[in-house]
C-alpha positions in Angstrom: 15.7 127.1 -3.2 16.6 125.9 -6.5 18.4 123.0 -5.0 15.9 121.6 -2.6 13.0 121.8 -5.3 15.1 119.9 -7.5 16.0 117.2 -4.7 12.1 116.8 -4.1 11.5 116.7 -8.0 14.4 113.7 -8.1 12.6 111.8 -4.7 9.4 111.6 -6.4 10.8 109.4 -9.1 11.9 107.3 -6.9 8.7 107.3 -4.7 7.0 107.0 -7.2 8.8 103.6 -8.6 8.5 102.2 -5.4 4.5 102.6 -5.0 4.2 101.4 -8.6 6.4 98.5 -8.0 4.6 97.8 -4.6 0.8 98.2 -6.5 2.6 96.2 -9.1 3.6 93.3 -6.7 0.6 93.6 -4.8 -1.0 93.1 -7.9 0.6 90.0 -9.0 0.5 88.3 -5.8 -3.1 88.9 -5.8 -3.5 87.6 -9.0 -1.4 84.6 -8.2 -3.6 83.9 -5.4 -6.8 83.9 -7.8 -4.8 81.1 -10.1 -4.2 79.0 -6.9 -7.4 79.0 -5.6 -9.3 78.7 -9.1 -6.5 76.1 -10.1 -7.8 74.4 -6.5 -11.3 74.9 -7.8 -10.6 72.8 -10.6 -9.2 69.9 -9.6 -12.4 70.1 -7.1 -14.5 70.2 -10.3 -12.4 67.3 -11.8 -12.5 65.1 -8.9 -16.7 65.4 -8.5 -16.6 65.4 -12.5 -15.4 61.7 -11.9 -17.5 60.7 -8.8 -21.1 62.0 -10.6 -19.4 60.2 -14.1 -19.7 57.0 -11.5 -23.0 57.5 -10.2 -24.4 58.3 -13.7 -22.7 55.0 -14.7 -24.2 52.9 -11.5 -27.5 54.2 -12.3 -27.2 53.2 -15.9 -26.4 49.5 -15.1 -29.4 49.7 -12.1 -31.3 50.9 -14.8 -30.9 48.2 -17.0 -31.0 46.0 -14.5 -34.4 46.7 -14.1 -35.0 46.9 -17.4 -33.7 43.6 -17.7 -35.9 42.1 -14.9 -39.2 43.9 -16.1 -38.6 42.0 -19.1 -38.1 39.0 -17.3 -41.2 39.2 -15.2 -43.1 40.3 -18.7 -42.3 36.5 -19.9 -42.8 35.0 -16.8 -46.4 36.8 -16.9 -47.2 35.4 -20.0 -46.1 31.8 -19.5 -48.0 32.0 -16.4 -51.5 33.2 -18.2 -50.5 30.7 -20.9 -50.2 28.2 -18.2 -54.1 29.5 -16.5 -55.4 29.7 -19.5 -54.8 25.7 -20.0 -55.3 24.4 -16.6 -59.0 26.5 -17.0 -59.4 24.8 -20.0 -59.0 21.1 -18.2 -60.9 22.2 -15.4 -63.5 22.8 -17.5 -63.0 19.3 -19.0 -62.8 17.9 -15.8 -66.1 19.7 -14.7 -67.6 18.3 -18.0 -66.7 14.6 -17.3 -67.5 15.0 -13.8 -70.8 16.1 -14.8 -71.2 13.1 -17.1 -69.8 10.8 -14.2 -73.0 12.1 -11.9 -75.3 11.6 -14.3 -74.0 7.9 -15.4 -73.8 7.4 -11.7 -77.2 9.0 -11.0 -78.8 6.4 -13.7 -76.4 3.5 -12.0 -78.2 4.7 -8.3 -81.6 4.2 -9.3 -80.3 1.0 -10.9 -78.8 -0.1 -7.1 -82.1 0.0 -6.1 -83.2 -2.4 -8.4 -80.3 -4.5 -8.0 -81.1 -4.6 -4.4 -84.5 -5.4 -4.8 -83.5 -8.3 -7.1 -80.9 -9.6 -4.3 -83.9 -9.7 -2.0 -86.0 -12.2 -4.0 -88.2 -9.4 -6.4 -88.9 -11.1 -9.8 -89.8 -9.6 -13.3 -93.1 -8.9 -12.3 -92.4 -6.7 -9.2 -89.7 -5.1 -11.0 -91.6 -3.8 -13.9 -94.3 -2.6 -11.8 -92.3 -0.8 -9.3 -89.0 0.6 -11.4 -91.3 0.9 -14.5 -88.3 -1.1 -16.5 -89.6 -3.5 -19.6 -89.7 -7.0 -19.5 -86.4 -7.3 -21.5 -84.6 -4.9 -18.5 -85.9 -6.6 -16.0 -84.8 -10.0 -16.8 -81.6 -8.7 -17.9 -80.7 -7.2 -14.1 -81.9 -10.6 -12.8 -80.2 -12.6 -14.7 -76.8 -10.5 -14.2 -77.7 -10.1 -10.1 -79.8 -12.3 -9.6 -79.0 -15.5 -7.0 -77.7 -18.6 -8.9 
């Protein structure tokens, strides 16, 4: 019985080896698997690394784009009050002489009247009486519209 215990006592050895070298191999396929597939995860990382470096940069220039263009309209802005803020200043000149224009032309009307009078034969006399000018307006507007 010796001889068969000892044949069993040499197998396991060899059994043995051949599990370990099996777990072994199983083992280092395994773990080259896990290097493929984070190595694969990796150069997925890299390549959206790149594509978000891209957007980040797009967005930068659209940024300053806008950046740019706020700045622009800022100036525009202020020319354009600059430029209200002088054409409401001539308005209000223009209101102003305007306003002087009505009331030379409002003294000029009640002078028509006079002048039309004159035209239809009134002399010094009626003209004094009835536009309540002096002596020295009166002859003046008939001598300047009067009928040679």
């Amino acid at each position: 019985m010796n001889q068969p215990l000892a044949n069993t006592l040499t197998n396991v050895p060899d059994e043995f080896m051949f599990i370990s070298f099996s777990i072994i191999a199983l083992v280092f396929f395994v773990l080259l698997l896990a290097v493929l597939w984070l190595s694969r995860l990796v150069f997925q990382l890299k390549r959206e690394c790149v594509t978000l470096t891209t957007i980040v940069n797009n967005n930068k220039n659209d940024i300053y784009g806008l950046c740019s263009a706020a700045l622009t309209v800022n100036e525009n802005a202020a020319t354009t009050n600059e430029q209200l803020h002088n054409l409401k200043q001539q308005l209000i000149h223009v209101v102003e002489k305007m306003h002087e224009f009505e009331q030379s032309d409002f003294i000029n009307s009640a002078y028509n009247v006079d002048i039309r009078k004159i035209r239809d034969g009134a002399n010094v006399e009626e003209l004094m009486k009835q536009s309540e000018l002096s002596y020295d307006e009166a002859a003046l507007l008939i001598r300047l519209h009067g009928k040679a």
